[in-house]
N, C-alpha and C positions, 0 to 999 in steps of 0.2 A: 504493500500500500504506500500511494506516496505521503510524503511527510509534509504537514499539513506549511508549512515554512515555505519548503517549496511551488505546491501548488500556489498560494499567494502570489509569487511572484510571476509564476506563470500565468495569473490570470491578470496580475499587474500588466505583464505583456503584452498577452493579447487584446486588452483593453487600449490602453493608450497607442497601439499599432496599428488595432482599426480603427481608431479615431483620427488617426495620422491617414493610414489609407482613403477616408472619406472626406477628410478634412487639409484641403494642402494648405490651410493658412496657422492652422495649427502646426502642422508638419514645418512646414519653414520656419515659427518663433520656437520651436522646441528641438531642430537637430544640432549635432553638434558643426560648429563652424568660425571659425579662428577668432574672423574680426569681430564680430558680435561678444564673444569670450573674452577676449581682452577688455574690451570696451563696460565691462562689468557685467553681462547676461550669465553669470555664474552657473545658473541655474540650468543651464542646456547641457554642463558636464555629466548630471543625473539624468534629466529628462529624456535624452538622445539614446541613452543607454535602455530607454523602455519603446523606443519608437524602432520601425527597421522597412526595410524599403521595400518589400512585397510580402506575399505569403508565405514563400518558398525558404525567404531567408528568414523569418518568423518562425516556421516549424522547422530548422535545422537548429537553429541556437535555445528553441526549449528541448529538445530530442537529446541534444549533448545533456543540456542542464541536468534533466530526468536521469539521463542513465550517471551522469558521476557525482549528482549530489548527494543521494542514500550514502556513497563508503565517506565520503567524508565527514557525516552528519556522526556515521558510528564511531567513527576515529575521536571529533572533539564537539560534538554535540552541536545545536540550532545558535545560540547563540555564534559560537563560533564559525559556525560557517557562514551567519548573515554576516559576519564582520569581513572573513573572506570577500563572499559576491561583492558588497557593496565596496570592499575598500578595492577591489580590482575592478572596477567600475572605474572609480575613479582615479586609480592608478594608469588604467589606459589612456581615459582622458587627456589628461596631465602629459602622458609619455610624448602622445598624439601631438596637444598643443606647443611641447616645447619643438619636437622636432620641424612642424611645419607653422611654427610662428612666423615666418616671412612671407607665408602665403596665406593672403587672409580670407580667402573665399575658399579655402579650403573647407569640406563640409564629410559629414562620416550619421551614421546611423546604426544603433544593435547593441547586443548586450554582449558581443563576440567580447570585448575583453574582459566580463565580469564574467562568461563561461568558461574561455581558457585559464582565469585564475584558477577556480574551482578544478576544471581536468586540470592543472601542475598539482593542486595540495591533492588531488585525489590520487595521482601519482605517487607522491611523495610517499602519501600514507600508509599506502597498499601497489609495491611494485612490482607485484608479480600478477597484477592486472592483463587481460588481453585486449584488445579491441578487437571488432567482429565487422569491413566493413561492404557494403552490398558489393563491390566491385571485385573483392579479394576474396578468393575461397577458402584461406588458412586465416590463423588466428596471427596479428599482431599484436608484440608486446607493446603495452600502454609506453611503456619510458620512450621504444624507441619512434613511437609516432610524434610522442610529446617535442624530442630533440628534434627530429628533422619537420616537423611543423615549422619548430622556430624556428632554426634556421631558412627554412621557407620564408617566413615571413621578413625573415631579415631581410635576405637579398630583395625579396618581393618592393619590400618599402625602397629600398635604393634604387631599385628600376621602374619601381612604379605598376607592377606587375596587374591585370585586371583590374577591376572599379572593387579594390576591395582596401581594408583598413586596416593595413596589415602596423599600423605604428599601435594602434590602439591593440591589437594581438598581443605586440612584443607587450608594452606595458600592463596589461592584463596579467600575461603568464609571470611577471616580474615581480606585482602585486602579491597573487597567488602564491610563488615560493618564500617571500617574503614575511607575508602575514604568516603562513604556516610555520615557517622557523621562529616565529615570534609565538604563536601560540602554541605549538605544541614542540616545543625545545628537544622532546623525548624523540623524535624525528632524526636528532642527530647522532644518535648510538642506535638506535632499531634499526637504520636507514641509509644509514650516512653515506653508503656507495649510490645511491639515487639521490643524494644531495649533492654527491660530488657530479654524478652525468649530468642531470638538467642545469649545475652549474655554467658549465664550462660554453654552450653558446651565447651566454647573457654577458661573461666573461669578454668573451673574444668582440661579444657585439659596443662593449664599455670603450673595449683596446685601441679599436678601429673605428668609433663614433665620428671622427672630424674626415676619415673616407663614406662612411656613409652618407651623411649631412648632404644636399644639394646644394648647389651654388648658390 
């Protein structure tokens, strides 16, 4: 059964998405988008995170959410995993607006970086996790989708890769291992070779921040 935490927000979602869907004036004062952000509209760093740009991308980011919020809920309980979502929420945000503060009509939509926090701490938690995904007939281990996502994402944000947000990804998943090493400290002797891999491309992506950066 799902956990009643979860569901909330998922119907958090689907609420303020089809509101966005039927509504583009709403949609435009609530996504996320540079110049407006600067300029004080704070409030699109949460809002944009409940809004998302069709259906399609709407039922993929509650579908992740469902399958890896239960192990983390049993790992460190409701409390703690709202503190996860919402601080990876707005840890993407934040990743998002610093990276492309020079572009002010930059704009993003989704809860992609408060779900990929939750998949890194569900990782973290339980790393002998598989994922199962329609396209692939064998089972992938969770760690090593989680690493070559991000590095996906990485390069993705430097090239610009599809209409997708990949800077709010990275800050998401950064969120995520973060707040987990914060809250559940115990992660680092149970774990710690799954602390040390999802380390090392957040590492490498800190290393080489002034090559990533666009002009």
């Amino acid at each position: 059964m799902i956990n009643p935490s979860v569901l909330l927000i998922i119907i958090a979602n689907l609420a303020i998405s089809f509101k966005g869907f039927g509504d583009r004036a709403f949609f435009e004062k609530f996504k996320f988008q540079i110049g407006p952000i600067i300029k004080g509209q704070k409030i699109r760093l949460l809002m944009s995170g409940f809004l998302h740009v069709d259906q399609s991308h709407l039922f993929f980011n509650m579908l992740t959410l469902y399958f890896f919020a239960d192990p983390v809920i049993q790992f460190i309980g409701v409390p703690k995993f709202l503190a996860v979502y919402f601080g990876s929420l707005l840890t993407g945000g934040l990743f998002a607006l610093n990276f492309h503060r020079k572009e002010p009509y930059y704009s993003a939509v989704g809860a992609s970086g408060a779900v990929m926090g939750v998949l890194y701490a569900a990782i973290m938690l339980n790393p002998g996790m598989n994922l199962y995904m329609f396209f692939i007939p064998i089972p992938i281990p969770a760690y090593v989708f989680g690493v070559g996502y991000l590095l996906y994402s990485i390069f993705g944000m430097k090239k610009q890769w599809g209409n997708i947000g990949h800077s709010t990804h990275i800050g998401g998943a950064i969120g995520g291992y973060v707040l987990t090493l914060i809250l559940y400290p115990e992660v680092l002797s149970s774990n710690r070779w799954i602390v040390i891999v999802l380390a090392v491309p957040i590492i490498l992506m800190f290393l080489f921040k002034d090559k990533l950066e666009r002009n």
